[in-house]
Structures are given as structure tokens and as C-alpha cells.
N, C-alpha and C positions, 0 to 999 in steps of 0.2 A: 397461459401462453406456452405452445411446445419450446421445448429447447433448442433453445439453437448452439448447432455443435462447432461451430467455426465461432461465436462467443466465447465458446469452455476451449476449444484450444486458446486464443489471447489467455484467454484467464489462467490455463493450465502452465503455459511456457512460464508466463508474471510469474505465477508461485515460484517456480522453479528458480528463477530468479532471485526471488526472496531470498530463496534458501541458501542459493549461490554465495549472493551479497552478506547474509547475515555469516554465513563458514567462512568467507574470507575474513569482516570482521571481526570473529572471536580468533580465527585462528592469528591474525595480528597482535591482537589484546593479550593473548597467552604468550608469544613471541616478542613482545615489544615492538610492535612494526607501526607503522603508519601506515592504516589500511587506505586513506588518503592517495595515498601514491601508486598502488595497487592498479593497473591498467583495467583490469578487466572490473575491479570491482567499481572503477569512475566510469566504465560506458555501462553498466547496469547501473548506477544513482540517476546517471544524466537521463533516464526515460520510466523507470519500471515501475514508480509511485505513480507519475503521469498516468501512465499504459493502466494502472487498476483504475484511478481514479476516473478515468475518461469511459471506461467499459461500464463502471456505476451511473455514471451519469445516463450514458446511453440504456439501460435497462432501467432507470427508475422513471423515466416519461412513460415508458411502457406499463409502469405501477400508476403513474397517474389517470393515465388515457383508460387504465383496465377499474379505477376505483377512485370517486371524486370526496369518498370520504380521506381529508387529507390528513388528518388527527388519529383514523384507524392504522396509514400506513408507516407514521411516525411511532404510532405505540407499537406495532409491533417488530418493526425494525428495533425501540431501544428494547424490547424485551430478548431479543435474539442479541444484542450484542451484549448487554451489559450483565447478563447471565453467564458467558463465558468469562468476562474480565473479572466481575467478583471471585467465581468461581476459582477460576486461575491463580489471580492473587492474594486471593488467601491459602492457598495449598505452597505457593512460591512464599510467602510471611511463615507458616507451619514449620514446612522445610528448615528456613533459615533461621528459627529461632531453633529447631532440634538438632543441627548439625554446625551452628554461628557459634562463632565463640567472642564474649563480648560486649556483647549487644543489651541494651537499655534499651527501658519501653517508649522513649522517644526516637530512637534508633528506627525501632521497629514498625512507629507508628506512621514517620514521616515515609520508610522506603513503600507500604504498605500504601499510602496517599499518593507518593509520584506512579503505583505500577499501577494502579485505578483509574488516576486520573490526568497523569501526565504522560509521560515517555515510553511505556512500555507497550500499552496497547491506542498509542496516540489515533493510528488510522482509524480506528474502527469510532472513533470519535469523531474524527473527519468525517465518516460518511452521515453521523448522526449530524450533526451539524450542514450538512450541504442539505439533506435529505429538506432539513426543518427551514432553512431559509429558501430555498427554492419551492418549496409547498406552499409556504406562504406568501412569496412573490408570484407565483402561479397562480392564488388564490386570489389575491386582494389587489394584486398591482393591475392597470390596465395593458402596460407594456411589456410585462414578465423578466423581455432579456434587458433591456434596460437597465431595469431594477436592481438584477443579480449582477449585470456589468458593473453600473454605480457603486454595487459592495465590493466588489473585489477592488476596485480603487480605493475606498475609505479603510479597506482594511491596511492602505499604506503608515494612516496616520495613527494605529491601532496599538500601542507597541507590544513587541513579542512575548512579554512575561504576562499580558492580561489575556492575550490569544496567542497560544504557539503558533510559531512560524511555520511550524510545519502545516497546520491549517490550512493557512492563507497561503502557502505556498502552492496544494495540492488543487484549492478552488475552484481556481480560473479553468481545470482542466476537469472539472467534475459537471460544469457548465458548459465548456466543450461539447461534451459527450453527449449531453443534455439537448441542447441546439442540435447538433448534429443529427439528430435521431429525428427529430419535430423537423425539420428541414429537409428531409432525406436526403443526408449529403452523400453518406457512404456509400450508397449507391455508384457516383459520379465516380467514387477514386479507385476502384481494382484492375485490373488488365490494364494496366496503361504504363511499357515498359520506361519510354520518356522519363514519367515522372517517377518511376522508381531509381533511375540513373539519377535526377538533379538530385533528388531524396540522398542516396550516396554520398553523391558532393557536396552536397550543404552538412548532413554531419558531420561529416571528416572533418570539413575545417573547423564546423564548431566543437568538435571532440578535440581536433588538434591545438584549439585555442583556452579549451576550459582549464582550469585550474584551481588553485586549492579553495582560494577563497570565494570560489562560485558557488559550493556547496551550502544547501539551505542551512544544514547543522552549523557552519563555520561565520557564516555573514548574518544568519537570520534573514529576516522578510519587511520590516518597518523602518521606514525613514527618520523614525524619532528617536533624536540624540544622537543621528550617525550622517556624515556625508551625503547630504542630500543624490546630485547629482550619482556618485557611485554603489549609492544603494539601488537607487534604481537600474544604474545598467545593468547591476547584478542583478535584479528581481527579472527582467523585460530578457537579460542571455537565457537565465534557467527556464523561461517559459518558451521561448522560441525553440532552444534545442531539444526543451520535451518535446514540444508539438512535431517536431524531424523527426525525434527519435521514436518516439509515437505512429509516425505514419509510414518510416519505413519498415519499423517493425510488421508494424500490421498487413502492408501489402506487401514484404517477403512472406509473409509466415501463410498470406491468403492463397498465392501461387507454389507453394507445396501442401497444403493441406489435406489433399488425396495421398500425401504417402500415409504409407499403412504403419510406419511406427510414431509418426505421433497420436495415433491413437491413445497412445498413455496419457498423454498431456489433457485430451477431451476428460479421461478417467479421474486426471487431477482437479484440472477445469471446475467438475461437478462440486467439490469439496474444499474450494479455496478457505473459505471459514476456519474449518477449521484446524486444517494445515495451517494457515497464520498462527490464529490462538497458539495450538500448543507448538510450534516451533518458538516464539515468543515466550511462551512458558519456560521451555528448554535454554533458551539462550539467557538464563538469570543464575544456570550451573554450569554454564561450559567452559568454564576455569577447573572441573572437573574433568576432562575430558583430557585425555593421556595425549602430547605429542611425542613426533619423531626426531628428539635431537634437535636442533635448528633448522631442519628442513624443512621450511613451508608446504611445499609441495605435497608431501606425504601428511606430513600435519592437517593440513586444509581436507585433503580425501577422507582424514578419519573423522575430523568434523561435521563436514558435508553428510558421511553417511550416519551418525550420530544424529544429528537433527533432521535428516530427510526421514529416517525408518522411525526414528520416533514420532514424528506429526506426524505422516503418513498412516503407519499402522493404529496411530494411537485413537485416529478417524475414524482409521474403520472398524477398530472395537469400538469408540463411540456412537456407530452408525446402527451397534447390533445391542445395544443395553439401554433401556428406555430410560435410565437415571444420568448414563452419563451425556446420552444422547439430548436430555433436558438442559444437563449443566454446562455440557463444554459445547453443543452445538448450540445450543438454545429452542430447541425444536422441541416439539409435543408432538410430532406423529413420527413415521415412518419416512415422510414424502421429503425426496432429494430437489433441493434447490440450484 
């Protein structure tokens, strides 16, 4: 399938995003701030995990419709991702056993097990997980979206420490994208100034309404053991403001897409992989990383460019050395995804 370059910009701004969010983050964590509170970095949570998840979902019907071997496109999805998280995390385990001070081999073993298989590189899990249950509700179910609907409700009664929240969080919007594609919905939604005005309005107030505890990290995603009723409104707010935040994104970003300086974004677009991977790599030393006094401000820009030049460049020497292009992209050829 050609590219499509209005795909890689969503995908290219997301990254940027990331990078955004995670610089805010660390530069709070070095500061003692509550990145929580952070304006800008709660209207980037309230959509930008949505926003990648919903882009995957939409490109992987396109994996199905293109190949009905469903077991060839899981294997090689998990060999492209789980070759960057070994890889990564043990170079981040290396690191901090040669420069830790402290540290016992359970120390070592356990942080080594959460950055594999927990927290660190959780999304890229996420997508192996969506990838695998909706291949095989594609495959064996008669109803398909039923099916995948059905799961994203049992995953209420799931609780978070057997499935991260974060998972079950991202699903329902990875299914989204999914449907939407088989549907040709996106078609119906561009050029329609209207609904980009309600689009406005319904964020704002659900921006102006969210708060701390709405956050997937703070409340989690499962109803077991916790207030029934108010887990849920919290699960059913995060999913609606994605879905806002989701689609005003998408149809602002569609009616400037002819300017000529997001072009970089398309360039980003190409590469989100693995700009993820090693910004995530990066953000396990950015307690390293020099601030300016108490100034957030100044602090966060040297962050930001800290971790942005590092994923960025570190891509695209990965993009030109067929070993590292193996380990940190996960790729065997040359050919840009």
C-alpha cells in the first residue's frame, strides 16, 4: 500500500506530542512539580495515546484486507516490536548497573522485568495485544465488531494489575480506527466547518471539566475493588474526550495540511517507531539532564531538545546501519514503514 502522507502527518504531530508530554514530565520530576497540573501537558494526555491508537487501528484493516494469513501478521509485528524493547532494555539495565550506585541483582532484575514488560514500553504492547485479539475476532467470530465490543466491556471486570490499565484504556480507540476504516467513515468527516465549531465546544468544556483524577495513571480502568458507579464515569469521560479530542485534532490538522512547514511532521510521520523506542530509552536518564534554576520554562526547552535530537537523530543513524536498524527498529531491510 502507497503511503499516505495525511496518515504520517497525524502520526508525525502524535510523536511530537509524545515528546512534548514526556519533557513536560521529566522536567516536573527534576523540579518536583506535579506535571498533573501542567495545562498544556493535560490537553496532550486527554487525546494523543487515543490519536496513535486510532491511526493503528485504521492501518491494520488495511494489513488484514492486504493478507488473511493472520498469525504471519502477528509474528511479524511481535518481531519488530519486541526487538527494540529487549534491545533497549537491556542497554538501559547496562547503563544503570555501570553508573547506579547500590543496586542488588534483584534490584536490577525486577527494574529490568517492569521496562520489558510493564511501564516503559507498555504501548508498543498495546498494539501487540489489539493487533492479536482483533485478528482473531476477524478470524473466527461471525460478528467481528461485536466481539471486540464485548471485550472491551469484560475488560471492566479485569482488574488492572492482571491487564494494565493502560491497555484497556487505549482499546476501545484502537477498535475505533478499526471500524472506521471497514466503514468508510472518514471519508464523511472532513470539510465540514459546523462540525469542527461543535468539535471546539465539546472539548473545551470537557477540558474545562477534567481533572486530576480522570487520568488513566491516577484512577486506572477496572471496576474491581473500586466504586462501581464512579469508575465508570471515569472510564466512559476518558473515552468520549478522546474521541473530541481525536477528531478535532484530526480535522484541524486535515484543513492545513497543504502548508508547506508541516512537511517535517510527514518526515516524522515516517519514523514514529522509532522516535517512541529511543525517546523512552532516554527518559530512564533524564534526571541527568542539567536544569535552569527553578525555571520550568527554560528547563522543559532543554528537555524537549534533549530528547527530541536524541530519538530523532538516533533514527536516523539507525535508519543507515543494518545492525542497529535490526535492533532498535526491528527491521531487516532498508524499506521505510
Amino acid at each position: 500500500m502507497q503511503r499516505n502522507n495525511t496518515l504520517d502527518l497525524y502520526k508525525g504531530l502524535a510523536i511530537t506530542l509524545v515528546l512534548i508530554g514526556h519533557a513536560i514530565q521529566a522536567t516536573c520530576n527534576t523540579l518536583g512539580l506535579d506535571c498533573f497540573d501542567n495545562i498544556v501537558f493535560k490537553t496532550i494526555y486527554t487525546f494523543h495515546m487515543p490519536l496513535f491508537m486510532l491511526i493503528s487501528g485504521y492501518l491494520f484493516y488495511y494489513s488484514l484486507q492486504k493478507s488473511q494469513n493472520y498469525i504471519h501478521i502477528f509474528k511479524k509485528r511481535f518481531v519488530n516490536f519486541i526487538l527494540p524493547i529487549i534491545t533497549l532494555s537491556l542497554s538501559i539495565t547496562v547503563l544503570t548497573i555501570i553508573f547506579g550506585k547500590n543496586l542488588t541483582i534483584h534490584m536490577v532484575l525486577k527494574n529490568l522485568f517492569q521496562d520489558v514488560f510493564l511501564w516503559r514500553f507498555w504501548f508498543l504492547w498495546s498494539l501487540l495485544l489489539n493487533t492479536f485479539v482483533v485478528s482473531i475476532a476477524y478470524k473466527y467470530s461471525r460478528n467481528s465488531i461485536i466481539t471486540i465490543t464485548l471485550i472491551a466491556i469484560l475488560f471492566l471486570f479485569i482488574p488492572d494489575n492482571i491487564i494494565l490499565a493502560e491497555h484497556k484504556f487505549v482499546y476501545p480507540f484502537f477498535i475505533l480506527g478499526f471500524i472506521a476504516n471497514k466503514k468508510s467513515f472518514v471519508n464523511k468527516l472532513h470539510n465540514n466547518n459546523i462540525s469542527l465549531l461543535l468539535l471546539i465546544i465539546c472539548y473545551s468544556i470537557l477540558w474545562y471539566f477534567y481533572k486530576h483524577d480522570y487520568y488513566i495513571y491516577t484512577s486506572g480502568f477496572s471496576i474491581i475493588g473500586k466504586n462501581i458507579s464512579i469508575q465508570i464515569y471515569y472510564d466512559i469521560y476518558r473515552f468520549i474526550i478522546g474521541c473530541v479530542g481525536c477528531s478535532l485534532f484530526m480535522l484541524f490538522v486535515y484543513k492545513l495540511k497543504t502548508l508547506n512547514i508541516l512537511r517535517i511532521f510527514i518526515f516524522l510521520g515516517q519514523r514514529t517507531l522509532g522516535i517512541y523506542v529511543l525517546q523512552m530509552f532516554a527518559m530512564a536518564f533524564t534526571n541527568k539532564v542539567p536544569t535552569v534554576g527553578n525555571s520550568f520554562a527554560l528547563s522543559f526547552i532543554i528537555m524537549l531538545l534533549v530528547l527530541g535530537s536524541f530519538s530523532i537523530l538516533g533514527t536516523l543513524l539507525s535508519e543507515k546501519t543494518s545492525l542497529l536498524r535490526f535492533l532498535v527498529l526491528g527491521k531487516t531491510t532498508n524499506q521505510q514503514k
